[in-house]
C-alpha positions as CSV (number, residue, x, y, z in Angstrom):
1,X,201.5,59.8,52.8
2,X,204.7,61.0,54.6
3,X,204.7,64.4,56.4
4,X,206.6,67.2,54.2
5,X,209.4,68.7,55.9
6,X,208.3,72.2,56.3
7,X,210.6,75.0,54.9
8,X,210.6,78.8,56.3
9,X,212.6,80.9,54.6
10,X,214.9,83.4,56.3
11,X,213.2,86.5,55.3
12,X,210.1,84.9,57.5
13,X,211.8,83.6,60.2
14,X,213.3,87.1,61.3
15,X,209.5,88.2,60.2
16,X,207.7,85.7,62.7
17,X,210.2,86.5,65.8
18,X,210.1,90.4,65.4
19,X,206.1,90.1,65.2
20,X,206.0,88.2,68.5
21,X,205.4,91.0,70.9
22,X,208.0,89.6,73.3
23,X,210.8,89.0,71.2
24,X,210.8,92.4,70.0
25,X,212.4,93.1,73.7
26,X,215.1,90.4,72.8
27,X,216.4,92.1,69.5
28,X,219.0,94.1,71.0
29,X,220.4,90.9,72.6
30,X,220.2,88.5,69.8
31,X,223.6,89.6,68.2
32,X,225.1,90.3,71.6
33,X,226.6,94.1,71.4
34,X,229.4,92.7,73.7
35,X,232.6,93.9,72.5
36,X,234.5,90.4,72.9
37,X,232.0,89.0,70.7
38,X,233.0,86.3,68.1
39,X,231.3,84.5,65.5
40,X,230.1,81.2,66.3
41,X,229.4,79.7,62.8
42,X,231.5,81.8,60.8
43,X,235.3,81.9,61.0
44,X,236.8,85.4,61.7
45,X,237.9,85.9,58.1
46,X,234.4,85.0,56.7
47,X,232.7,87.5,59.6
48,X,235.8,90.1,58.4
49,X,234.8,89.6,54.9
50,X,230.6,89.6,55.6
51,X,231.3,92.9,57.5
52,X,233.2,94.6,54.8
53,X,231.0,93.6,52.2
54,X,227.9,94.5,54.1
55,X,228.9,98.1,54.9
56,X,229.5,98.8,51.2
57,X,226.4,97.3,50.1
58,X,223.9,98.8,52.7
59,X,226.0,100.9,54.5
60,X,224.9,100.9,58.5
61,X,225.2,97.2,58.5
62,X,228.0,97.3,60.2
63,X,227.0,99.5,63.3
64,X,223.5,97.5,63.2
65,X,225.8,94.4,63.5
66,X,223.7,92.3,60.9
67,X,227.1,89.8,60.6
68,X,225.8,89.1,64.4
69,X,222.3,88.2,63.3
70,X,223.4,86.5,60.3
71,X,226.0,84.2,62.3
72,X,223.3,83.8,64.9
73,X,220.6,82.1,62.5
74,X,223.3,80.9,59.7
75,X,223.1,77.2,62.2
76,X,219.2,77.3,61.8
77,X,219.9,77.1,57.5
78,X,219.5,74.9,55.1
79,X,222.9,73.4,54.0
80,X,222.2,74.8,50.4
81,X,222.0,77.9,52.0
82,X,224.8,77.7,54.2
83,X,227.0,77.1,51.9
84,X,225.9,79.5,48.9
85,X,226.5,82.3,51.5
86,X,230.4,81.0,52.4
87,X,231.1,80.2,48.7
88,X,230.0,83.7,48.0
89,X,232.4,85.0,50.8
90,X,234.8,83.0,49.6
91,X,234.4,83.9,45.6
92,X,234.9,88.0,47.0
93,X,237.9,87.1,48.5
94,X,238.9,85.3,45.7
95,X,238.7,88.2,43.4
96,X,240.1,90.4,45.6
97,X,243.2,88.9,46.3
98,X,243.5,87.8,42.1
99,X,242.8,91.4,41.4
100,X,244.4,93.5,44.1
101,X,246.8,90.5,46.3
102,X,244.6,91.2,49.1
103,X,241.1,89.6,50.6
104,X,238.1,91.7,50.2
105,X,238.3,93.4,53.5
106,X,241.8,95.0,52.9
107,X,241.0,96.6,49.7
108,X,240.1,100.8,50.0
109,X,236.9,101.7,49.6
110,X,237.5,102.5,46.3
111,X,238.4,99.2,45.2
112,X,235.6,97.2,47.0
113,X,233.5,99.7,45.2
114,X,235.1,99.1,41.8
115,X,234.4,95.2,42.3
116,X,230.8,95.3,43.6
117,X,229.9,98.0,41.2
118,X,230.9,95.5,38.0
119,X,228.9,92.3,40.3
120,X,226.2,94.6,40.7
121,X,226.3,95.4,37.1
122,X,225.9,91.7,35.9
123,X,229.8,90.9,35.7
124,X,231.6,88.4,37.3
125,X,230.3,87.9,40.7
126,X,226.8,88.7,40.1
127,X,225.2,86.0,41.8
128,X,227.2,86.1,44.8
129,X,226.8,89.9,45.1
130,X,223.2,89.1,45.0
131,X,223.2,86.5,47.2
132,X,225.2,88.8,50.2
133,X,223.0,91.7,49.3
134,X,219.7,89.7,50.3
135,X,221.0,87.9,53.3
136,X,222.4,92.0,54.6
137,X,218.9,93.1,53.3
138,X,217.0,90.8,55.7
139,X,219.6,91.1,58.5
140,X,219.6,95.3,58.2
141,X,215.6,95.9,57.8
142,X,215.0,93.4,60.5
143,X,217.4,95.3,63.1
144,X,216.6,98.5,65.3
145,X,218.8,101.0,63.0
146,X,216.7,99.2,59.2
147,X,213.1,99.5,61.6
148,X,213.7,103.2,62.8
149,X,215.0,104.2,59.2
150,X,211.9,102.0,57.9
151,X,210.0,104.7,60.3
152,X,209.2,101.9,63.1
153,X,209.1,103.8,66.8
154,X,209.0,101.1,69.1
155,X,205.2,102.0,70.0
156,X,203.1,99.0,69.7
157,X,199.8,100.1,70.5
158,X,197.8,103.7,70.2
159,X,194.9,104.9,71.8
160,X,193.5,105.7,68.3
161,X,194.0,105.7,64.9
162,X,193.2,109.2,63.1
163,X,192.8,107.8,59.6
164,X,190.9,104.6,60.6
165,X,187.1,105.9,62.2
């Protein structure tokens, strides 16, 4: 019987290398806070677009630099994957520019607002909106700004536990 190929999902993978003691030491270096950063995987219209689309989902995503993270295990992905996430960023664009003559991440607030509220909502765009939502959900709650709002604070041992005799 042949070996199955074994499948970890995203969400786990970021869950297995924060609970390794060690790596927790390497989070702030993972999506390399250097200003000349640039995305290796995506292009600098897709990272413009992830970014703009992020901070008006979740906002903080931006100064948490989840489009770092997400770049940073996007090579890792399943091809499926891969390219659900650029489709997506694409199909924003898309609408943006049909809508407005613009891409996604030139639009005022109030406009990207206008067209994630109707995705959001079920209308067109609903997958995709979904789709960038849960990859900027497990980016954000697995960075240091989404653990200290989640009430993390860096301790990882006491010398007791009050509530536990």
């Amino acid at each position: 019987m042949p070996a199955e190929k074994l499948q970890v999902s995203r969400r786990d993978w970021i869950v297995a290398v924060l609970q390794n003691s060690s790596a927790l030491g390497l989070i702030p270096y993972l999506p390399a806070a250097t200003p000349d950063w640039s995305p290796s995987f995506l292009s600098a219209k897709q990272n413009a677009t992830l970014v703009a689309l992020g901070e008006r989902i979740i906002p903080g995503t931006a100064g948490a630099l989840c489009n770092r993270l997400i770049d940073f295990v996007l090579p890792i992905e399943s091809d499926k994957n891969k390219s659900e996430l650029l489709a997506s960023l694409a199909a924003f664009d898309h609408e943006a520019e049909h809508l407005q003559q613009r891409p996604f991440e030139q639009l005022s607030a109030s406009q990207q607002d206008e067209l994630l509220t109707t995705a959001a909502q079920g209308g067109k765009l609903h997958a995709e909106f979904s789709l960038v939502k849960e990859w900027m959900a497990d980016a954000y709650w697995s960075s240091l700004d989404g653990l200290h709002e989640l009430g993390w604070t860096g301790r990882m041992a006491w010398e007791s536990f009050p509530n536990c005799k």
